[in-house]
Every structure is written in C-alpha cells, then in structure tokens.
C-alpha positions as CSV (number, residue, x, y, z in Angstrom):
1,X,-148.6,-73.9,-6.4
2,X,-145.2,-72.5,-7.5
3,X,-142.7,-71.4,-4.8
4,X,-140.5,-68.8,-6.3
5,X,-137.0,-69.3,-6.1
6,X,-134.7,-67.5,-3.3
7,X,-132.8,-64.9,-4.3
8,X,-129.6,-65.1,-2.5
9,X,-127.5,-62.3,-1.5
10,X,-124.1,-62.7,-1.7
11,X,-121.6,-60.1,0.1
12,X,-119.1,-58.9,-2.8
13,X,-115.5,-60.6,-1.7
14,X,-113.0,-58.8,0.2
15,X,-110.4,-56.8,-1.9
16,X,-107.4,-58.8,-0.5
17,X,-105.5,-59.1,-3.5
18,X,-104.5,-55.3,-2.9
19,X,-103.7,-56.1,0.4
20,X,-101.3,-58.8,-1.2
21,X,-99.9,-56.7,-3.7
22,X,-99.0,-53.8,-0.9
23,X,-97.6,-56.4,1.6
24,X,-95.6,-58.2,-1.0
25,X,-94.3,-54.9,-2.6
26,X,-93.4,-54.0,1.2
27,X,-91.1,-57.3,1.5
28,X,-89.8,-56.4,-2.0
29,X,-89.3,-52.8,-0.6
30,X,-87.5,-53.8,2.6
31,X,-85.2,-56.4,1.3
32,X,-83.7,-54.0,-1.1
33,X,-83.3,-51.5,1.6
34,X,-81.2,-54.1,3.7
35,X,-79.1,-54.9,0.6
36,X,-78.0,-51.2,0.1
37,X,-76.6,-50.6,3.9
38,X,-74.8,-53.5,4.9
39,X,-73.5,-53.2,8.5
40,X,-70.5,-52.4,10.4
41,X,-67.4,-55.1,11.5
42,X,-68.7,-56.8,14.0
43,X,-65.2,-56.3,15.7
44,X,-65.3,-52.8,14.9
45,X,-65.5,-50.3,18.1
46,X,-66.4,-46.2,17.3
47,X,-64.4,-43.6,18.7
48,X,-66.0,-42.0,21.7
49,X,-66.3,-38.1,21.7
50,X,-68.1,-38.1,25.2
51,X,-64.7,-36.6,27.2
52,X,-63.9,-34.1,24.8
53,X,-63.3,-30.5,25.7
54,X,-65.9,-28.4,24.1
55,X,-63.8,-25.4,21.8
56,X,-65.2,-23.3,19.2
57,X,-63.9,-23.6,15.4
58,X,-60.7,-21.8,15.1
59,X,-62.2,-19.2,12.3
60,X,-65.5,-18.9,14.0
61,X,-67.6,-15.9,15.1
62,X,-69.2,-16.7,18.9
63,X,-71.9,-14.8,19.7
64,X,-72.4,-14.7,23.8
65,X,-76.1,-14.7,25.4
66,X,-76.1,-10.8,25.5
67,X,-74.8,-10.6,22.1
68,X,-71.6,-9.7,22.1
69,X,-68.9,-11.5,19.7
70,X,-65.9,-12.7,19.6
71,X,-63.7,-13.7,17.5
72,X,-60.1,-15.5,18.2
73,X,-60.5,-14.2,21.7
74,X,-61.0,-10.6,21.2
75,X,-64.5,-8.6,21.4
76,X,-65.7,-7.3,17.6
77,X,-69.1,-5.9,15.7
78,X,-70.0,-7.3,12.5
79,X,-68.4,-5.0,10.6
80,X,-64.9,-5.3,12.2
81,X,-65.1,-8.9,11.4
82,X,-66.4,-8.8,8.2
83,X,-63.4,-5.8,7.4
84,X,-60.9,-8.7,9.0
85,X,-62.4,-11.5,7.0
86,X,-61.9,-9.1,3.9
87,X,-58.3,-8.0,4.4
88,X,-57.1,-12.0,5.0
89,X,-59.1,-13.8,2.3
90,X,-62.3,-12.5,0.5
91,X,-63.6,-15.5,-0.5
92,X,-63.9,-16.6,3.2
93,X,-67.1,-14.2,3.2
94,X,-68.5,-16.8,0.7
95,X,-69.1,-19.1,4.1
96,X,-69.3,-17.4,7.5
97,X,-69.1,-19.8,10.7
98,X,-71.7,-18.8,13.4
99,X,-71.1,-20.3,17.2
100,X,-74.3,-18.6,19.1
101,X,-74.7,-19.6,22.3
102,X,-77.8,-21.7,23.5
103,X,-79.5,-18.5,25.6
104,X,-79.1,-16.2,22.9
105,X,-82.5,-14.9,21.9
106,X,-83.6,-15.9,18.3
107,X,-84.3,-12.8,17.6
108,X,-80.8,-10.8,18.0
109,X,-79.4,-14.3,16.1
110,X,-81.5,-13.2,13.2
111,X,-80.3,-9.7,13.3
112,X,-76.7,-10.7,13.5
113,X,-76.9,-12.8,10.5
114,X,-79.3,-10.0,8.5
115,X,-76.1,-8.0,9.5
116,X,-73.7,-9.8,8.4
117,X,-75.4,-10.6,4.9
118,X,-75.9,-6.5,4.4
119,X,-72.1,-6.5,4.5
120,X,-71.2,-9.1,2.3
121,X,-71.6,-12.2,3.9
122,X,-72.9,-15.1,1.5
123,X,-73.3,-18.3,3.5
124,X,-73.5,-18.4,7.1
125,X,-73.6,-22.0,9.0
126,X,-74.7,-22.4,12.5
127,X,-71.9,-23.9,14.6
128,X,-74.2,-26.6,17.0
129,X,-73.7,-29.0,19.5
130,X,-74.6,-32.7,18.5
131,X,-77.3,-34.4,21.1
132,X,-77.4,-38.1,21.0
133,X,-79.7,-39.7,23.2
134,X,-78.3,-42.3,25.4
C-alpha cells in the first residue's frame, strides 16, 4: 500500500525587504535633514523680547473692539485713511498694515478690509502678536 506524500503548506514570507527599504530610506532621509540646519553657538544667548512694551507699527491702521480706527493717534474711516495714504505716497496702498484688536468680531474685520480693497487698497497684512509657548 502506497501512502501519498504530504503536501506541505508553506506561509508565503513576510514582505520585510520593504520594510528595509522604507527604514533605510528614512535614515538616509533624516541624516540629510540634520546636515542642512546645523545648530546655533553653543555660547550664543537670544535676545529676550519678554519685557517689551507692546506699540503698534508706526504706519499702521488699529482697529478697536467696537471698530473704530485709528491711525497715528487720531480717530478715521477707511476712506480718510486711504485719502491720507494717497496724498503722502500712493504706492503705500500697494501694502496696508492692519493692527485689529483680539475682541474685534471677524466679521466687522472682514468688512473693513472688503472696505479698504473697494478703495484701492492692494495688500493688507494683519499686524499679530507672537505666542510662544513656555
């Protein structure tokens, strides 16, 4: 009597050499990525802004929480500032400086700057406050 012969079943190997390729393309990765930002002096100590008295740009437009703006002091609309902007420099509408303050409502900031871009105003940059987290 024959005994027929066993079939074995053998699992299909693991697909580590992708594994290998990813981790050693990872190393490869991160040792470039060292190379290109080398680190500060180790003797070299950063200026500390932390005691600084918080003023708005010079040139600026500050929007208060009710919506009212200044500029250098005094109380203006859009259009008085973007006529005073006009009659010192014109190209200084190319870039408008916006200080809002934090309470003002996202909505009345939108409508300011759809304001100020109906009369003229090309760019206009958000003046912020920096947090770092300590």
């Amino acid at each position: 009597m024959r005994i027929p012969p066993r079939l074995s079943k053998r699992s299909k190997p693991e697909p580590t050499i992708a594994l290998i390729n990813i981790v050693f393309l990872m190393l490869i990765f991160f040792i470039v990525a060292a190379q290109i930002a080398p680190p500060l002096e180790g003797d070299l100590k950063l200026v500390s802004t932390a005691e600084l008295e918080n003023r708005e740009p010079p040139d600026a437009l500050v929007v208060m929480p009710d919506g009212l703006m200044k500029y250098r002091g005094a109380l203006v609309t859009p259009a008085h500032y973007v006529t005073i902007k006009q009659e010192s420099n014109p190209d200084e509408l190319k870039s408008i400086r916006l200080v809002p303050d934090r309470e003002l409502a996202a909505v009345k900031l939108i409508d300011i700057g759809n304001e100020l871009r109906s009369l003229g105003a090309e760019k206009i940059m958000l003046v912020t406050e920096q947090g770092l987290a300590q």
